[in-house]
N, C-alpha and C positions, 0 to 999 in steps of 0.2 A: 816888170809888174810888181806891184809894191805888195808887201805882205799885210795881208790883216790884222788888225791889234789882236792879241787874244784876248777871250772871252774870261769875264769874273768867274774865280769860283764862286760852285754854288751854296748855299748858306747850309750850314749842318747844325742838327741839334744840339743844345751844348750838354756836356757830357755828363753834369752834373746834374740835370735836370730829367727827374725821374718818370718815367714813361708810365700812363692811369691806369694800365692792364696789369702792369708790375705791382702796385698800389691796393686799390679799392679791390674788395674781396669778390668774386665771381659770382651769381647768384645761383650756381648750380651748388657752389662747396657751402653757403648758406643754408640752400634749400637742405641738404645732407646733413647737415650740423645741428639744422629743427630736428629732422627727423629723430638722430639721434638723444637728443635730450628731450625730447617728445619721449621717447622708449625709457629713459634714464627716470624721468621725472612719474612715469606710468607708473614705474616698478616701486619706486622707493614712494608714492599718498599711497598704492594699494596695497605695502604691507604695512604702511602707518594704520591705516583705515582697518585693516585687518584686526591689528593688536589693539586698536583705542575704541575702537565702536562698538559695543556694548552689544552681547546675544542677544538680549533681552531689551525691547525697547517700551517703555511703562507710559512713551507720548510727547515727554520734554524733550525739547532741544537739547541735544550732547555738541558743547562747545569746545571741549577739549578736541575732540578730533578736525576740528575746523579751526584751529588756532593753530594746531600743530602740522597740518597741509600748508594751510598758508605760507608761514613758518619754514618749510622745507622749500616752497618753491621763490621763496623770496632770497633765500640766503645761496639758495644755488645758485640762482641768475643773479641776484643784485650781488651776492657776497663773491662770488667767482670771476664777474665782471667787472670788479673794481678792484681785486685783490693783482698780485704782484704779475701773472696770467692775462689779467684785461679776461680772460674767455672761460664760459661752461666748457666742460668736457667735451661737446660735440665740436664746438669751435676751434680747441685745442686738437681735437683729432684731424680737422679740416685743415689746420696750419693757418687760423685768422682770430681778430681781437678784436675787443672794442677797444675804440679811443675817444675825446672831444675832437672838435671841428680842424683843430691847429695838431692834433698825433700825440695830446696827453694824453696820461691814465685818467680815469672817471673815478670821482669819490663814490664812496656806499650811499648817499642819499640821491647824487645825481641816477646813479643806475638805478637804485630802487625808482625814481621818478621815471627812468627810460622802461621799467617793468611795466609800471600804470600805463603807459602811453602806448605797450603795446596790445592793451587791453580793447583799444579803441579800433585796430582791425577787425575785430570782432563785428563792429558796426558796419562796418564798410566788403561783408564776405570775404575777409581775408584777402582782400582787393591790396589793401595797407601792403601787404609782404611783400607782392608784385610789382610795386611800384617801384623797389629795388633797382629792378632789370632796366630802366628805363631813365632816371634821374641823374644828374651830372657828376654826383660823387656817391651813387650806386646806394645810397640812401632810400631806406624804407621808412611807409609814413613814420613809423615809431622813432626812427631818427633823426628825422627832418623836425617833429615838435618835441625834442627831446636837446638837439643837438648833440649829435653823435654820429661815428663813423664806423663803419664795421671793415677793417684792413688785413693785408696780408701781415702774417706773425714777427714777419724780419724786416718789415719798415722801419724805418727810425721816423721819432716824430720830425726831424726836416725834410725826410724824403714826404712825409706827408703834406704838413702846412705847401711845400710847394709842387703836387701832384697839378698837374691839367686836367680840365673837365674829362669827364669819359666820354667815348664817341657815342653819339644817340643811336638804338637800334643795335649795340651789341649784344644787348644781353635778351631780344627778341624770340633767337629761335631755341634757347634754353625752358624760356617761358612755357613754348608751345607746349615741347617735349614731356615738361614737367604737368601743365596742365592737362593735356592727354594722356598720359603717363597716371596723374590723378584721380583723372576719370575711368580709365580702364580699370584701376586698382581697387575704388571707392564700388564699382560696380558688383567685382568679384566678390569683395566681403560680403558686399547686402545681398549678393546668392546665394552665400555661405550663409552667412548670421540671420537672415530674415527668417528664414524657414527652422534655424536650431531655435531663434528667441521665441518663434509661435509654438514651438513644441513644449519649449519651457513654460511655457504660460499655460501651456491645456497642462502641461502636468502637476502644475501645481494646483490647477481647478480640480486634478481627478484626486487629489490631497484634501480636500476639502471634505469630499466624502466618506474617504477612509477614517478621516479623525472624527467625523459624525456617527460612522459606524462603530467607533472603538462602545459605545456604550451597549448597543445592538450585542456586540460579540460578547461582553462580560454576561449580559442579563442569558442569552443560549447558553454558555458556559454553567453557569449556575442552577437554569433548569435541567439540563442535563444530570449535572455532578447530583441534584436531587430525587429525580424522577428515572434516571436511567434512561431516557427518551431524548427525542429531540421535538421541541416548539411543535406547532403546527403553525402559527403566527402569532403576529403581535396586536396586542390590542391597548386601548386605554388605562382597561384597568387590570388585563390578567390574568389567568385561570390556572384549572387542572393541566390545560393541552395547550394555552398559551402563555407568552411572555409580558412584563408590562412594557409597553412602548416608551423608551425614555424621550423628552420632553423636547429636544433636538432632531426630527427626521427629517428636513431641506436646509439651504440656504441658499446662497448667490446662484450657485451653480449646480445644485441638488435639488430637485424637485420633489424625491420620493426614495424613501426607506424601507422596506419589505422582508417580510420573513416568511420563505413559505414551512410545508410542510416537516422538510426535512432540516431544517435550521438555519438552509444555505440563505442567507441575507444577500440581497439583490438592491442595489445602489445606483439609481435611474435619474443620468445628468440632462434633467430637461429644464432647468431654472432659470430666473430671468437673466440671467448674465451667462450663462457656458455658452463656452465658441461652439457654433455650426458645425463645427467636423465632431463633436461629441453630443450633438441635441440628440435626444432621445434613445442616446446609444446606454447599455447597464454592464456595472460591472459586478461578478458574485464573488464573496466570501464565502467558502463553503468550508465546513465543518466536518473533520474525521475523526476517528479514536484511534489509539497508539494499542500496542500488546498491553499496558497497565491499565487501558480504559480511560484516559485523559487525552481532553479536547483538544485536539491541533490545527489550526487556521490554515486552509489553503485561498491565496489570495490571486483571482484573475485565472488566468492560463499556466500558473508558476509550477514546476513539476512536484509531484506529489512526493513527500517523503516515503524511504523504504521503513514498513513498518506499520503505518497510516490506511486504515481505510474509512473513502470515500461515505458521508451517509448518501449523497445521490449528488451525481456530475451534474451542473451547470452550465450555459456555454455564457460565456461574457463575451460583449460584442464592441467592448472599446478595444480598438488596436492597441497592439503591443506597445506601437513607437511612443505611447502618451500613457503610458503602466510608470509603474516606479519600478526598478531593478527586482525587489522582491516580489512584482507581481507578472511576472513573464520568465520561459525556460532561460 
């Protein structure tokens, strides 16, 4: 029986030819690599922001601190992306760079141009990043109208210029991960932060009041140090047994300024703008003397000093959680 020819070897990849998983950057070590220069980039406009932004704002435009954010986020990403690195810090911790299409380095004007262009996921919900996961050479929109590559840190530009396409649908169930992963995370803050930022906002409504009352407190203050008494109220114009009413008693969130008998001024947030969890709720300033005989401000529910007494308790009926520090135990 005659023997059969044998069979060809079968073809193998040649050796030199560098496999796209080895190559183009993964979109989980991307996503990681935002993240972090997302944090980098927080840290370093918000103490710019800090130091150049003016306490005092008199209405004009402050350009300096808008030149100088800019300024920081262009030289990080365009200046670190074109520099000897190719990569931001996040990139660099990830072990990926940027390069052009063929595995050069990018000049400072092409990156700065790849900055603008990633301005444009913006338009598209951040859709743009995603497109990473999916694209033949793992390109995001910003790279594809940018031309540019974002690769692993030890390619050399020939292992790049001659990578193979990536396979479609690798980088799929990272996607997911990250999307849901996003969603669970984005969900958690806004439990956290929705409910601290409404707090912030009544508390600085119930600040409104306080600074309307600073006049109220001077004008008791002075009747007192004169008459040895305390008000009985305030009026227009002022008497023996009251005080003059200064010109200030509502605004936004103040509907009413009150002084009764005993001096304790009564702060009634019923105005056309205070949040519903404060309408018609008051907070007292109430009035004591010290062993010298000199007026001391107790504000809200705030413990009384030793030394201090009361001309008559008050109850204030805005919660504590929307007081300022000095006005609760």
């Amino acid at each position: 029986m005659p023997t059969p020819p044998p069979l060809p070897p079968r073809p193998t990849e040649n050796a030199s030819t560098p496999v796209a998983a080895d190559v183009y950057a993964p979109f989980g070590r991307r996503a990681v690599a935002f993240i972090i220069d997302y944090i980098l980039l927080a840290c370093a406009v918000g103490v710019a922001a800090a130091l150049l932004v003016p306490k005092e704002n008199n209405g004009d435009t402050q350009w300096l601190p808008v030149i100088v954010i800019c300024a920081i986020v262009l030289f990080y990403k365009a200046g670190l992306e074109s520099s000897k690195w190719q990569a931001t810090l996040g990139k660099l911790a990830l072990g990926i760079k940027v390069t052009s299409q063929v595995g050069e380095r990018i000049g400072f004007m092409h990156a700065s141009g790849r900055l603008v262009c990633q301005l444009l996921n913006s338009l598209t919900l951040n859709i743009g990043y995603f497109v990473a996961a999916f694209t033949k050479r793992r390109q995001a929109l910003h790279d594809i109208i940018a031309g540019t590559l974002v690769v692993r840190a030890r390619c050399s530009p020939a292992e790049i210029a001659l990578a193979p396409p990536a396979r479609p649908g690798d980088g799929a169930a990272i996607v997911i991960v990250v999307v849901l992963g996003g969603v669970v995370l984005v969900g958690i803050l806004a439990a956290i932060a929705i409910p601290a930022y409404q707090n912030y906002i009544i508390r600085v409504q119930i600040s409104e009041g306080l600074g309307l009352a600073t006049a109220f407190e001077t004008e008791v203050k002075e009747f007192y140090e004169t008459t040895g008494t305390f008000p009985v109220s305030a009026s227009a114009t002022g008497s023996d047994t009251t005080i003059l009413m200064p010109h200030a008693s509502s605004g936004k969130y103040v509907s009413d300024i009150t002084v009764d008998r005993n001096g304790n001024i009564a702060i009634t947030y019923n105005g056309p703008l205070a949040n519903p969890k404060i309408r018609g709720l008051v907070l007292y300033l109430q009035p004591g003397t010290d062993a010298q005989g000199d007026v001391a401000w107790i504000c809200g529910t705030a413990n009384i000093p030793s030394g201090v007494t009361l001309s008559r308790a008050a109850t204030t009926t805005v919660p504590a959680q929307y007081l300022p520090s000095s006005c609760h135990p």
